[in-house]
C-alpha positions in Angstrom: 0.0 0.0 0.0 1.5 3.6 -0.9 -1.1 5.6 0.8 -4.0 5.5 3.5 -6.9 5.9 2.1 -11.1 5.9 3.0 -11.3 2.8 0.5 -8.6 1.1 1.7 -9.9 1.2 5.1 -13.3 0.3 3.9 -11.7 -2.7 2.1 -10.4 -3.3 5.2 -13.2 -3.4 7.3 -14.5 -5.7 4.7 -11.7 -8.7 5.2 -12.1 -8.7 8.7 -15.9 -8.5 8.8 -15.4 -12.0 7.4 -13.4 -13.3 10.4 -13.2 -11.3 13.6 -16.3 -10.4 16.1 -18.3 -7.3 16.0 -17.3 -6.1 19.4 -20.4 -4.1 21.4 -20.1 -0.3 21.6 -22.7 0.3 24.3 -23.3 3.7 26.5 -21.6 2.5 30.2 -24.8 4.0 32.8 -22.1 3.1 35.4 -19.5 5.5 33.6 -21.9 7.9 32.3 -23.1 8.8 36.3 -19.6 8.9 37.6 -18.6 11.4 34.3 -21.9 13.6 34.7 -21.7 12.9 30.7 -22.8 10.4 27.8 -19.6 8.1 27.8 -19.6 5.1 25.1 -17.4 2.4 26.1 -16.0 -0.1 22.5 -15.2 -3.3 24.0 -12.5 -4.8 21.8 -10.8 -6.3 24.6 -13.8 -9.0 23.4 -12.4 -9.0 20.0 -10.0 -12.4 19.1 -7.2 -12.7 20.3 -8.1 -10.3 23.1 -7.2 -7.1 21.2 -7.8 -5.0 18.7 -3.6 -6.1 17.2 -5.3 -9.0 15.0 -7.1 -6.3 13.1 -3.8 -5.2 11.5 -2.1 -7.7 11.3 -4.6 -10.3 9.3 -5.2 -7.4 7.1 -1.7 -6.7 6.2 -1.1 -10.7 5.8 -4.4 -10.8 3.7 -3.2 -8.3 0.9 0.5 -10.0 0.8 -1.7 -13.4 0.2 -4.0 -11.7 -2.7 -0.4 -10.1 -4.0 0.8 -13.5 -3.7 3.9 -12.8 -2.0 3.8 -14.4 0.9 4.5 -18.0 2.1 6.0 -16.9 5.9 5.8 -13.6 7.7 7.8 -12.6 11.0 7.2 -10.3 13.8 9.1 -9.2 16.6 6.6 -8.7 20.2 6.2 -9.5 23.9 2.7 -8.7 23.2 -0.8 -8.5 21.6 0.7 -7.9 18.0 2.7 -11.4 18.7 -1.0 -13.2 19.5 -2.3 -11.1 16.5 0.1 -11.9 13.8 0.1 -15.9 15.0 -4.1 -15.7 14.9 -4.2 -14.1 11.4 -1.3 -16.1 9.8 -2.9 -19.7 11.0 -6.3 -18.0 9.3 -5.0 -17.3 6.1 -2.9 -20.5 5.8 0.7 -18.9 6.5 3.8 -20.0 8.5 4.5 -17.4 11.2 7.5 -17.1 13.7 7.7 -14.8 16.5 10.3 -13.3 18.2 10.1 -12.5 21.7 12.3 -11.4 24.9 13.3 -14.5 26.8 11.9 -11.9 29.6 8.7 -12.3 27.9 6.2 -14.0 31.0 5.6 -18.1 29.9 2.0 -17.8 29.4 2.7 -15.2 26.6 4.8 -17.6 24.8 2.4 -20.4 25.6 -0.5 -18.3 24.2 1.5 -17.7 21.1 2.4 -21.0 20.5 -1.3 -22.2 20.6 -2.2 -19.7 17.7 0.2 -21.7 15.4 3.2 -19.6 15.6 6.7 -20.9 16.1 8.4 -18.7 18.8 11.8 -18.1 18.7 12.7 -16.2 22.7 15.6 -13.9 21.7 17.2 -10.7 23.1 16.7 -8.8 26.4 14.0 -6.7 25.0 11.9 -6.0 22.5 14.8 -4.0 20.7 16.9 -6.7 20.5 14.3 -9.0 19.4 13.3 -7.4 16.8 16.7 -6.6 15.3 16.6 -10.7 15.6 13.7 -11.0 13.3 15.0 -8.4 10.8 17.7 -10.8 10.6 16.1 -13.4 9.7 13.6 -12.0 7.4 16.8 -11.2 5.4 18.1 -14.6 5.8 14.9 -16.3 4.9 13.5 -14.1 2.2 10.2 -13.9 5.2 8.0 -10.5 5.6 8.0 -8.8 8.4 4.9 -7.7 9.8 5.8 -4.3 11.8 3.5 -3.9 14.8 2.5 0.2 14.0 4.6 1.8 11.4 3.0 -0.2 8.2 0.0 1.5 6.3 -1.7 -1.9 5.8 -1.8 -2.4 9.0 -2.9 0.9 10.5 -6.0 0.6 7.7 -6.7 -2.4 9.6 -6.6 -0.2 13.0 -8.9 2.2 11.4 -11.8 -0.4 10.8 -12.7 0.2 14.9 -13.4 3.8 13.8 -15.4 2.3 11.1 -17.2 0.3 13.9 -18.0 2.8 15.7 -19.4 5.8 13.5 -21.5 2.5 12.4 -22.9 2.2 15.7 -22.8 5.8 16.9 -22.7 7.7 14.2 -23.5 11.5 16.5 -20.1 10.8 18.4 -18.8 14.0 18.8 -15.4 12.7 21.2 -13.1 9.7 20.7 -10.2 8.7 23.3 -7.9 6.2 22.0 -4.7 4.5 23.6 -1.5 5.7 21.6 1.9 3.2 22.2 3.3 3.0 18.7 0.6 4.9 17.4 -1.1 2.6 14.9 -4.2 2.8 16.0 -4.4 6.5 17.0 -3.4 7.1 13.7 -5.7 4.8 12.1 -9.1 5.8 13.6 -8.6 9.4 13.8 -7.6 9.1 9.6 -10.9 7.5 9.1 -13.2 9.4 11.3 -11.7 13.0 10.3 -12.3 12.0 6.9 -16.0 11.3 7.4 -16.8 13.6 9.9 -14.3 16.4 10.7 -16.2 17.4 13.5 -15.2 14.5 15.8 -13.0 15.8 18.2 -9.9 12.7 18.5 -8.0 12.5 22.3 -5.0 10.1 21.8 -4.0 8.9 25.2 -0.6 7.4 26.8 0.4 6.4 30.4 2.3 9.2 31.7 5.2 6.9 32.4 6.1 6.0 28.2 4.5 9.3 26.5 6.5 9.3 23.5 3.4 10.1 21.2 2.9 12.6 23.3 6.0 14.3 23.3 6.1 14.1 19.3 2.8 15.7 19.4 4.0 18.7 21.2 7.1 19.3 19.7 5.4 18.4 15.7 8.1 16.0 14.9 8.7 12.3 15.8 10.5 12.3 19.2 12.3 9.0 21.4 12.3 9.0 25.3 14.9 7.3 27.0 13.2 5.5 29.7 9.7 4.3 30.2 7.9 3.2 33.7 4.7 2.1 33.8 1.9 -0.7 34.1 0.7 -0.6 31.0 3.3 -2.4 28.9 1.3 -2.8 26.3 1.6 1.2 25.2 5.2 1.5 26.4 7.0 2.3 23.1 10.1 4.7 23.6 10.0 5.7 19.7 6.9 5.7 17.5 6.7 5.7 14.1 7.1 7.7 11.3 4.2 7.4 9.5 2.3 7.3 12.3 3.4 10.7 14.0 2.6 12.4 10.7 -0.8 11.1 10.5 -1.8 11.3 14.3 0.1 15.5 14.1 -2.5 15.9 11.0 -5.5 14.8 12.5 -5.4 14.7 15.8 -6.7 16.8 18.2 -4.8 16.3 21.8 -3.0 13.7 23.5 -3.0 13.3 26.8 -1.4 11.4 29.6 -2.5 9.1 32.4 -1.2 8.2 35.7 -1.0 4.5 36.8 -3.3 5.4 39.6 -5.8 6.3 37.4 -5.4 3.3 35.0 -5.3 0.8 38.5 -9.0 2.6 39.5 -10.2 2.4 36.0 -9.5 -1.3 35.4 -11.0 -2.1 39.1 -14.2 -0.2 38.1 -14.7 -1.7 35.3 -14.1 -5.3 36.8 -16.3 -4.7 39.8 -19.2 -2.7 37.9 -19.1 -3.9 34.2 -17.7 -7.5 34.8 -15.2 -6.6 31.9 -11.3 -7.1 32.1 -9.5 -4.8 30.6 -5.5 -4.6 30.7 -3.7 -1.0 31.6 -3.0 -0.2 27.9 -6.8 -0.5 27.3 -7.9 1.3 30.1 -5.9 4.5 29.6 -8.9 6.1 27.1 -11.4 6.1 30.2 -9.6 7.0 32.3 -8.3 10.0 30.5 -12.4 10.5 29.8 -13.1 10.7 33.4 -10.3 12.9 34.2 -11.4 15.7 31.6 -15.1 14.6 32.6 -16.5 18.6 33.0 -15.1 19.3 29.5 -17.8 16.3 28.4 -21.0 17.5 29.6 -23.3 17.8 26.6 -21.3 15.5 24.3 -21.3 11.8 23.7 -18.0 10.6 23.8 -16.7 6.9 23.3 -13.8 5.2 25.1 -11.6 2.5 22.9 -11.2 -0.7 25.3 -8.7 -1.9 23.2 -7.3 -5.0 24.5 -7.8 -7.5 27.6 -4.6 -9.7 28.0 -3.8 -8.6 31.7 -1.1 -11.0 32.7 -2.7 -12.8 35.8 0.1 -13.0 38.1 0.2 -8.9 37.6 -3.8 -8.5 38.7 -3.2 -8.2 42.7 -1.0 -5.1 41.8 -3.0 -3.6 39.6 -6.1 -4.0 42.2 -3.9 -2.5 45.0 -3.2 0.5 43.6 -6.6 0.7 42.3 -7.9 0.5 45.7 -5.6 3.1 47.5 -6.1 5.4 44.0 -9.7 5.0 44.9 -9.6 5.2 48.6 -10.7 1.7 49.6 -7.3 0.8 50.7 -5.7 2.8 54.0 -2.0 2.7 54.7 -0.2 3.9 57.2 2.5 4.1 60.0 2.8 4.6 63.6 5.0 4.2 66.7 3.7 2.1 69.7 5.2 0.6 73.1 7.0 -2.8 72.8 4.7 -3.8 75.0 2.3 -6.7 75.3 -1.2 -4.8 74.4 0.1 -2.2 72.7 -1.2 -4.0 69.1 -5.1 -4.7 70.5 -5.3 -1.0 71.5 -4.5 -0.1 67.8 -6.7 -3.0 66.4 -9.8 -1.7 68.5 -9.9 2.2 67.5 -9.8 0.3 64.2 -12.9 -1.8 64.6 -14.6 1.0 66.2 -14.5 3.0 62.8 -15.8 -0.7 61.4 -12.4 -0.5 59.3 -11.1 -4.0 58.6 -7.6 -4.9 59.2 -6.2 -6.8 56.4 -2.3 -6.7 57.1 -0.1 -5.5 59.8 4.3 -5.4 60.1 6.5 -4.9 62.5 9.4 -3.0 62.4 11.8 -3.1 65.3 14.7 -0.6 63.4 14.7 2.8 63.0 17.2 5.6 63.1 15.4 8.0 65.6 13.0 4.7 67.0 13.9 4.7 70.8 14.8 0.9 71.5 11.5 0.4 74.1 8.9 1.0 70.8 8.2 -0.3 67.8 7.1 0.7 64.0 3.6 -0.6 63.2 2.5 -0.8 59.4 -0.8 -1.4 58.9 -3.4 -2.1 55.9 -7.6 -1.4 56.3 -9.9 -2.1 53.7 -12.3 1.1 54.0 -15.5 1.9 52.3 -13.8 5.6 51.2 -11.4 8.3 51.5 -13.8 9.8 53.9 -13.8 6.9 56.2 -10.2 6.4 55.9 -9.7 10.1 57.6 -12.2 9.2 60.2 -9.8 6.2 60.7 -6.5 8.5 60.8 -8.5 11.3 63.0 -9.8 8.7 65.9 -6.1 7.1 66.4 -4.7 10.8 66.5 -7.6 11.2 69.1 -5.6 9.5 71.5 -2.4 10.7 70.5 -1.0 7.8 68.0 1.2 9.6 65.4 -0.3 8.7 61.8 2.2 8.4 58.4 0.6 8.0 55.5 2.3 5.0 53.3 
């Protein structure tokens, strides 16, 4: 493909509507109440595969098969596009082989493997895995399926922007998860094409906001280091072709704390029984952070993928729960004494806060050797209750630390 274009999304939209599920675009009343707006959530963590990668990547691997050029493809990820490229290749009768850090978690591989890919585990990271797979594209005369930076596959991106002016067709806001920038580019090409009014929010994690910074500065940009939960979006240079789409038609990107992806993903386990991984969560909660600019619109949230690693969950719904409130930690000095602990434990239960862990720490610089450092956890219904927690132990003179 030498250009992006409306019909070669379209076409697009046509290949996949053949083989991948129409995932639901519904309005969240959960959401909607908490935002004081109309907010639309797309569910493609639903999709196959778990993510919207596969929509790229079988319909890049679907126009080499009509060119007839392809009898093997490769791709380089730790990730959603590995799953992707595997899914669409065993589809359209192809030999895949991914590469992938030999840090990349076992039930990634496994998961891989099960799509009909042969994994190779090369490299520290993804760098150095996909300098692997380069290598032996040349060597084997393979294509290589590039996860962002390919126009055939950020057509296939675009087709979720397709979905959705199909199924909302008044949408006046769209927030989208940015990593590589595929799919921001994608979907803001398609729907600025049909309806320029449709305001476009591309969305990072504050902790690998590459797109972000290229936005600002107009020109693609690299960061050095990257730190966050959602590895899925962690990209530390995004494409070329990508940045000059997503500077031409979008409208802002923004940036999200991991607290606020943690809360977002525990909502939207605990009141929409959906489970969403940190890269996919980052549109909503960018929605609900900007929530007063909303009022009056009807704006749709991209869910775009739902392989959370499982080991990984009790983190993400720890932070969620102190971002939210829920969770109360703390510090305080008592007596090395016997009783010293039940006092503590029964101002707790009097504010009917539960006590769900508790450490002692018997070393300090300026503890005096006769007390001790208590660390303690309370599940509490909300910030407010947590303070009524804090305020009755200060009450009687305990020293509270927030943790």
């Amino acid at each position: 493909m030498n250009s992006l274009t409306v019909r070669a999304v379209e076409k697009a939209a046509e290949r996949l509507q053949r083989v991948l599920h129409a995932t639901p675009l519904t309005r969240s009343e959960t959401f909607s109440e908490v935002a004081g707006a109309d907010l639309y959530l797309k569910y493609e963590n639903l999709q196959k595969t778990g993510s919207f990668k596969i929509r790229g990547a079988y319909n890049k691997i679907c126009e080499l098969k009509e060119q007839g050029e392809v009898t093997s493809v490769v791709a380089a990820s730790a990730g959603n596009h590995a799953q992707g490229v595997a899914f669409a290749s065993s589809l359209l009768g192809v030999e895949s082989m991914i590469v992938m850090p030999r840090s990349t978690p076992i039930a990634k591989v496994k998961a891989t493997e099960d799509y009909g890919a042969k994994v190779l585990l090369m490299g520290d990271c993804y760098d150095d895995a996909c300098a692997a797979a380069l290598q032996i594209c040349e060597e084997q005369g393979s294509h290589f399926i590039h996860p962002f930076d390919d126009l055939s596959v950020i057509a296939g991106q675009a087709t979720i922007g397709h979905d959705i002016l199909k199924d909302l067709p008044n949408v006046d806001i769209v927030f989208i998860p940015a990593g590589g920038g595929g799919l921001l580019a994608g979907v803001s090409f398609y729907l600025k094409h049909i309806n320029p009014r449709i305001r476009i929010i591309g969305v990072q994690a504050a902790g690998a906001a590459a797109i972000e910074k290229s936005f600002k500065a107009k020109k693609l940009c690299s960061i050095d280091t990257m730190s966050t939960i959602a590895d899925g979006i962690a990209v530390k240079t995004p494409g070329t072709l990508t940045v000059e789409l997503i500077n031409k038609y979008v409208d802002d990107v923004m940036t999200v704390s991991d607290a606020e992806i943690s809360s977002v993903i525990l909502n939207l386990m605990e009141r929409c029984k959906q489970v969403v991984e940190p890269a996919g969560a980052v549109s909503l909660a960018a929605a609900l952070s900007c929530a007063q600019e909303l009022k009056g619109k009807r704006s749709a949230c991209l869910l775009s993928g739902g392989n959370i690693d499982v080991s990984f969950i009790h983190r993400i719904i720890e932070i969620g729960l102190v971002a939210r409130g829920r969770k109360l930690k703390f510090k305080t000095v008592l007596p090395d004494v016997p009783g010293s602990l039940e006092q503590v434990s029964r101002l707790i239960a009097e504010r009917h806060a539960n006590i769900i862990w508790v450490q002692y720490d018997r070393i300090g610089a300026d503890l005096d050797p006769s007390d001790v450092i208590l660390h303690i956890a309370c599940e509490v219904s909300d910030r407010g209750h947590g303070q009524a927690v804090i305020e009755t132990l200060e009450a009687e003179d305990y020293k509270v630390i927030a943790e």
